[in-house]
C-alpha positions as CSV (number, residue, x, y, z in Angstrom):
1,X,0.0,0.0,0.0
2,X,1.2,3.4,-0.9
3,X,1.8,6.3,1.5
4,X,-1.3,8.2,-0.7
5,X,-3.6,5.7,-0.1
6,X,-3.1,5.1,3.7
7,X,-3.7,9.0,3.7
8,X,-6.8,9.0,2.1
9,X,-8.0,6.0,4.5
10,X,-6.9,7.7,7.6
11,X,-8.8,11.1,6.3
12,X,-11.9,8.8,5.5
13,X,-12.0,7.5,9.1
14,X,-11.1,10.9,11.0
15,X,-14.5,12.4,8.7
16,X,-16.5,9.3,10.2
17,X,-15.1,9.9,13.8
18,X,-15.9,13.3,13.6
19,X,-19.4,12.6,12.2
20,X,-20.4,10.3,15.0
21,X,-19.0,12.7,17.4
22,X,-21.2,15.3,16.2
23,X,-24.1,12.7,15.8
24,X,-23.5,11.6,19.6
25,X,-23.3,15.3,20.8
26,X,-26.7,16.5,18.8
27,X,-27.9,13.9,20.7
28,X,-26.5,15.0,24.2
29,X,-28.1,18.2,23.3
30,X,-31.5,17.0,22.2
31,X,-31.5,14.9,26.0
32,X,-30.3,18.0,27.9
33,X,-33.0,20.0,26.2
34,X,-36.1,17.8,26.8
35,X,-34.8,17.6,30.5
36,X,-34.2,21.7,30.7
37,X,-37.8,21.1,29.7
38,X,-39.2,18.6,31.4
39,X,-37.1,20.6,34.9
40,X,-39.2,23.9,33.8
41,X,-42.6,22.2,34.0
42,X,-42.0,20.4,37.3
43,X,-40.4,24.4,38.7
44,X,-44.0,26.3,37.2
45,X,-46.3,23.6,38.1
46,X,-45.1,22.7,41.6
47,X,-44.6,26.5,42.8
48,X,-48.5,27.0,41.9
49,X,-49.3,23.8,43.5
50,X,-47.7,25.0,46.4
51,X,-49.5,27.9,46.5
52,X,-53.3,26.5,46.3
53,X,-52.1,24.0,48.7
54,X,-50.9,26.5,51.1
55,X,-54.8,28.1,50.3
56,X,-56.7,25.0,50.6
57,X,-55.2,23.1,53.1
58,X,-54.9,25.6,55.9
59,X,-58.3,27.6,56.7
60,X,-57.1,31.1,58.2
61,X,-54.8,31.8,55.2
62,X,-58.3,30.5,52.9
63,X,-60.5,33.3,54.9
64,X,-57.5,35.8,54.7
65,X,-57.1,35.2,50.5
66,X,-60.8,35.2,50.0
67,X,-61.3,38.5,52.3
68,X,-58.5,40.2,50.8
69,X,-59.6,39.4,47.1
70,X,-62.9,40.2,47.9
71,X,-63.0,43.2,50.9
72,X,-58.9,44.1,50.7
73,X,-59.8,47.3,52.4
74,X,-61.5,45.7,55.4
75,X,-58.0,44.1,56.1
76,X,-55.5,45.6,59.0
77,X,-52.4,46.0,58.5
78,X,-50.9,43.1,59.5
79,X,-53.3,40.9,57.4
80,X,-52.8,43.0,54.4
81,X,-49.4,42.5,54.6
82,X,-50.3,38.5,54.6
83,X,-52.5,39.1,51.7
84,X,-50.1,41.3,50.0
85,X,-46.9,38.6,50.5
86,X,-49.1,35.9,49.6
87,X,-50.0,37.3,46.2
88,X,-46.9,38.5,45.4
89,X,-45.8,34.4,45.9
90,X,-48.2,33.9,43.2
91,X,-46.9,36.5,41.2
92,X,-43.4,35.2,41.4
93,X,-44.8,31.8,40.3
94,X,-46.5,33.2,37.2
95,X,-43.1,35.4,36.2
96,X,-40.9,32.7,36.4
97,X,-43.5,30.8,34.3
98,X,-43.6,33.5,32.1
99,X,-40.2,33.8,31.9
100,X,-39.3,30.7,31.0
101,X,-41.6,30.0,28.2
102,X,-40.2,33.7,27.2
103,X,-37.0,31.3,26.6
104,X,-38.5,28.6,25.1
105,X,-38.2,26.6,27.9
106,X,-41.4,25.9,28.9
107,X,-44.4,25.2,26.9
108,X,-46.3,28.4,25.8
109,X,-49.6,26.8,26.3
110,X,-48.8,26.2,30.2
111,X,-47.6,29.4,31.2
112,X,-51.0,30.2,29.9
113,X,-52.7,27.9,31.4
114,X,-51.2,29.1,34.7
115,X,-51.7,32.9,33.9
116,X,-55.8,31.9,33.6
117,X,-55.3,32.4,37.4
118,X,-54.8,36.1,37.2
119,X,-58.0,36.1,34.6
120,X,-60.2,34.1,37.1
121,X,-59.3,37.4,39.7
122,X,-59.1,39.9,37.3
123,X,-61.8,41.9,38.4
124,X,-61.7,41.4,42.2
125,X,-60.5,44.4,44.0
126,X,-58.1,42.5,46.0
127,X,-56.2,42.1,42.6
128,X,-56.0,45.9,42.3
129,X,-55.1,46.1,45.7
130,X,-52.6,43.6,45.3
131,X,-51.0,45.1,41.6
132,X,-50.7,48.7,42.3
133,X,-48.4,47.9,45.0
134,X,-46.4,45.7,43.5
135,X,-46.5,46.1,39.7
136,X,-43.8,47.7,39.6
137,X,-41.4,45.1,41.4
138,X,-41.6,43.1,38.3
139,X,-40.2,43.1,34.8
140,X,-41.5,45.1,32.0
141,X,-42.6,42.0,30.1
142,X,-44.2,40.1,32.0
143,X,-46.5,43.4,33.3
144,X,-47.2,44.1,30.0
145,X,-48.2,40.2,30.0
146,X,-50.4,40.6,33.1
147,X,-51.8,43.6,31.8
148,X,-53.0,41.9,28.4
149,X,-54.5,38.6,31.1
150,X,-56.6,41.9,32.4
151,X,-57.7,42.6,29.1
152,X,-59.0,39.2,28.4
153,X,-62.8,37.7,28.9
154,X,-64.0,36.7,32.1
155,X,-63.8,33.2,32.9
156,X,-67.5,31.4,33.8
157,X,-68.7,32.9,36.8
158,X,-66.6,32.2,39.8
159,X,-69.1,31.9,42.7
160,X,-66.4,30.9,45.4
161,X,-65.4,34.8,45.8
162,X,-68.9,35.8,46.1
């Protein structure tokens, strides 16, 4: 065998190692990114879950959330400061949400689904209460995003906040 030949052959198979390296690394990626995913829907959807469960499973802060969306001015301080810090967990939940469908990270479609909160309230005065406080401790984007959930339809008639 000539020195040319065993060139061309040792080219041939550094093209094919580089080719499967690339093959084995798109598929690193493509793993990485459905768990970057898969990480971004268990973050949204257990800090939300965290939050009606903290509502639901413990009566005072259930009679403090309901009076404060409902009657926010009938609260003292101290329990509009509850009402106030409890909402703004929310709020933080629905950002990061926001946020990371913003970078494609988590599904469009359930950062939505998770914003219908803020349309289910939408008209309550505790939500007023709540966002001219603290509107402006969030980023542009995602009030602009809250603002359009304002805009939107009512949802069917919520008779819990009655």
């Amino acid at each position: 065998m000539n020195w040319d030949a065993f060139g061309t052959i040792a080219e041939i198979v550094a093209a094919a190692g580089v080719i499967i390296t690339l093959i084995y690394v798109a598929l690193q990626v493509k793993d990485s990114a459905r768990a970057s995913r898969s990480a971004a829907v268990t973050d949204a959807t257990t800090t939300m879950h965290a939050f009606y469960h903290e509502i639901g499973s413990n009566r005072q802060v259930s009679e403090l959330w309901l009076r404060g969306m409902t009657d926010p001015e009938s609260l003292d301080k101290p329990d509009a400061l509850q009402f106030v810090m409890l909402t703004h967990s929310a709020f933080l939940g629905f950002q990061r949400a926001f946020f990371l469908a913003h970078e494609g990270t988590l599904d469009s479609g359930l950062r939505d689904s998770i914003g219908t909160a803020v349309v289910a309230v939408k008209d309550l005065p505790g939500l007023d209460f709540y966002w001219r406080q603290r509107k402006d401790f969030f980023q542009p984007e995602f009030i602009d995003w809250v603002e359009g959930l304002r805009t939107r339809e009512p949802l069917a008639e919520l008779k819990i906040y009655q």
